[in-house]
C-alpha positions as CSV (number, residue, x, y, z in Angstrom):
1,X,11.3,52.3,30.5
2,X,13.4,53.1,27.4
3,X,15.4,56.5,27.3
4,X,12.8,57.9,24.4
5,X,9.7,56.9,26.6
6,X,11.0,59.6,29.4
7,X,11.1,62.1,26.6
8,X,7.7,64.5,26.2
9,X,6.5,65.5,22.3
10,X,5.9,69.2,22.1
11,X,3.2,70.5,19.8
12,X,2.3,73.6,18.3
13,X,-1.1,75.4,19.0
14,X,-2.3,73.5,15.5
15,X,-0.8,69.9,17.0
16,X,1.8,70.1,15.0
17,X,5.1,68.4,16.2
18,X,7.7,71.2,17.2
19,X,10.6,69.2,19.3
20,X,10.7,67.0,21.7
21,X,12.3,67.7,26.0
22,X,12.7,66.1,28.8
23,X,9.8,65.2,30.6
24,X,11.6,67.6,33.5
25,X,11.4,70.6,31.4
26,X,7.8,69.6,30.5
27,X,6.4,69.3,33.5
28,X,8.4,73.0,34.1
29,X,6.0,74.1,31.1
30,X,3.0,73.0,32.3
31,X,3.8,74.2,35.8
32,X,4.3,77.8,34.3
33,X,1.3,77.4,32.1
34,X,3.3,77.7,28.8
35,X,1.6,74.6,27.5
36,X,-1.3,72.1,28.3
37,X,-1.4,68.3,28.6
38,X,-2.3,66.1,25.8
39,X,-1.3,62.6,27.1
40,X,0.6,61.4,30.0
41,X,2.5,58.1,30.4
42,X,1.9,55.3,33.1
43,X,4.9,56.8,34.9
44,X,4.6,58.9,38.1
45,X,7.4,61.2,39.6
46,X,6.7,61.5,43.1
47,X,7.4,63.9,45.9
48,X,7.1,64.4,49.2
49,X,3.4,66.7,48.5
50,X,2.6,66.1,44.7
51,X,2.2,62.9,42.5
52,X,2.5,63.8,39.0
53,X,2.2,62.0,35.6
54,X,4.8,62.2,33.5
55,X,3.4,64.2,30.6
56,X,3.9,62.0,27.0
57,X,3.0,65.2,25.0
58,X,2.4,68.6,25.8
59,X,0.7,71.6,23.7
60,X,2.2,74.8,23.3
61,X,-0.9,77.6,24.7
62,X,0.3,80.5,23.0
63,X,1.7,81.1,19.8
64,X,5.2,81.0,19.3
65,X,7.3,83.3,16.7
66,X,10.4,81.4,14.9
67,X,13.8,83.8,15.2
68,X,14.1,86.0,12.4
69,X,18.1,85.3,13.1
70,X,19.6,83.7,10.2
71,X,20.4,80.1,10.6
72,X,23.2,78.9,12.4
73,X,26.1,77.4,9.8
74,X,27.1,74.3,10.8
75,X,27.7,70.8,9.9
76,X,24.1,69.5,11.1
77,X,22.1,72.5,9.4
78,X,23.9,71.8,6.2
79,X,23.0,68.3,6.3
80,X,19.3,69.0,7.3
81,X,19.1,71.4,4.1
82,X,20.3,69.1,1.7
83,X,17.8,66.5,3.1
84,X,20.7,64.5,4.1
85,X,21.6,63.6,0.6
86,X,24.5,64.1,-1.9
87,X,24.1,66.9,-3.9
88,X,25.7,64.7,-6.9
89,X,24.7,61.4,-6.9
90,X,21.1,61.9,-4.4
91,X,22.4,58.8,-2.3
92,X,21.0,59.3,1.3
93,X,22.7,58.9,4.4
94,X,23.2,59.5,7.9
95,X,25.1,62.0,9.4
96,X,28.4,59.4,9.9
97,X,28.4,58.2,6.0
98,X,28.3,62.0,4.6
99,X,30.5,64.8,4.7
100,X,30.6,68.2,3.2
101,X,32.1,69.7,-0.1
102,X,33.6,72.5,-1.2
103,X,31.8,73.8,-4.4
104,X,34.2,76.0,-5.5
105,X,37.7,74.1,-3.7
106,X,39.5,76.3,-0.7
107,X,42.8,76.2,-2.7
108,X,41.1,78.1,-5.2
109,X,39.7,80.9,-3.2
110,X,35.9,78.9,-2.2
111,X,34.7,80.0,1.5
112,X,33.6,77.9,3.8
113,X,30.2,79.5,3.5
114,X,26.1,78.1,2.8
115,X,26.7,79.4,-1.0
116,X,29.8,77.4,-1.3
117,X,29.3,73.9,0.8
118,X,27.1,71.3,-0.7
119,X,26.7,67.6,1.3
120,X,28.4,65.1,-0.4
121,X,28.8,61.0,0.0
122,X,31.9,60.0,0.7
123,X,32.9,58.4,-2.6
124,X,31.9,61.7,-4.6
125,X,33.6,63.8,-2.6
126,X,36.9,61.7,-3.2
127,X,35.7,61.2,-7.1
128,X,35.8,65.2,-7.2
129,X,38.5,65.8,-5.1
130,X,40.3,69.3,-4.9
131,X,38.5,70.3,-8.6
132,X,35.0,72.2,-9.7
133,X,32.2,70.0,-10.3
134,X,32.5,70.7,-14.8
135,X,36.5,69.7,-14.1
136,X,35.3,66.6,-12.3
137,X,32.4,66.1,-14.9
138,X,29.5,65.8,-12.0
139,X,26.9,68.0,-11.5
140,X,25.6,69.6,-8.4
141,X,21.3,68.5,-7.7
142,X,20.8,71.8,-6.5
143,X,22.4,75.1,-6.0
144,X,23.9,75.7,-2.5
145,X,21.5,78.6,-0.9
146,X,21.6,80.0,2.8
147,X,18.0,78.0,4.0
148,X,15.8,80.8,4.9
149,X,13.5,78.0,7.4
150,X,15.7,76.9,10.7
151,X,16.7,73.1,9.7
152,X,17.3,72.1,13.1
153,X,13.5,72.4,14.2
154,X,13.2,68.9,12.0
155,X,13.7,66.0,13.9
156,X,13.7,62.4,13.0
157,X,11.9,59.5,14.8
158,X,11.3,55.9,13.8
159,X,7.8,54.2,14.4
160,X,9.7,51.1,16.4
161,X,11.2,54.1,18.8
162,X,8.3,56.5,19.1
163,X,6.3,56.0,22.3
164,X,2.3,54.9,21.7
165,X,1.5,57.9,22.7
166,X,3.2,59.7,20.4
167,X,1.7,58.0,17.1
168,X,-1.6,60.6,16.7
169,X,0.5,63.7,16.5
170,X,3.5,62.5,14.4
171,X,3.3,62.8,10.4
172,X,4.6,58.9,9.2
173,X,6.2,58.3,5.5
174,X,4.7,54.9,5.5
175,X,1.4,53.0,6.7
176,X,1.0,52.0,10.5
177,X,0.5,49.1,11.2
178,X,-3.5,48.3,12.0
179,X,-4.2,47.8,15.1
């Protein structure tokens, strides 16, 4: 059984997909009643008094509150804001073929802060270098804001690596294939 197949789909109280644990922490969840079961794989943990299914997805019972904190600045939150794109030329890309930029450049006086950091390709960020975006004739896509949502909540799974039992509570960009 692949790695992803041991891994349980948590949903909100409206079945919306939240995160996804361990099938250990989700059985710890049901066992506290902090969530129900939805569907359960073939798998069975055993013990020496209980046989139990490991859960495939699990829904939340009560409602949850978000953290008012402000979001965590870091290199995957930047990334999730700007949809994992370059804020010059809108190429998308994964986390190892982007990097971040400096709107206004450190030598210059720019922090390292969300109203300051924009993702960036590789190529543009060389193209632009240690200058503004008008001295490097590009333009930003977007002005760099401090996201006011948590981008780490998102999560990203593929249709090839997302157990069966997944595929009724997960929101697809493309078409299924029929069955």
């Amino acid at each position: 059984m692949s790695e992803i197949a041991l891994r349980t789909l948590v949903l909100t109280q409206g079945y919306e997909p939240l995160k996804v644990v361990s099938w250990q922490r989700a059985i710890t969840l049901l066992f506290l009643g902090k969530c129900e079961l939805v569907e359960e794989y073939d798998h069975a943990v055993k013990s020496t008094y209980l046989v139990v299914k490991v859960p495939a997805v699990v829904r939340l019972v009560n409602a949850f509150r978000r953290h008012k904190n402000r979001v965590k600045f870091n290199r995957a939150n930047i990334f999730a804001r700007d949809r994992y794109s370059c804020q010059y030329c809108g190429e998308k890309g994964k986390m190892a073929d982007l990097t971040y930029d400096h709107v206004i450049p450190r030598s210059r006086g720019g922090k390292t802060e969300w109203t300051n950091i924009a993702t960036a390709c590789l190529p543009c960020n060389s193209a632009k270098g240690n200058r503004t975006p008008a001295e490097a004739s590009m333009k930003l896509r977007g002005k760099p804001l401090v996201p006011s949502w948590v981008p780490s909540m998102m999560f990203r799974v593929s249709q090839e690596s997302a157990p069966q039992a997944w595929h009724d509570y997960l929101f697809w960009t493309s078409e299924l294939d029929p069955d």
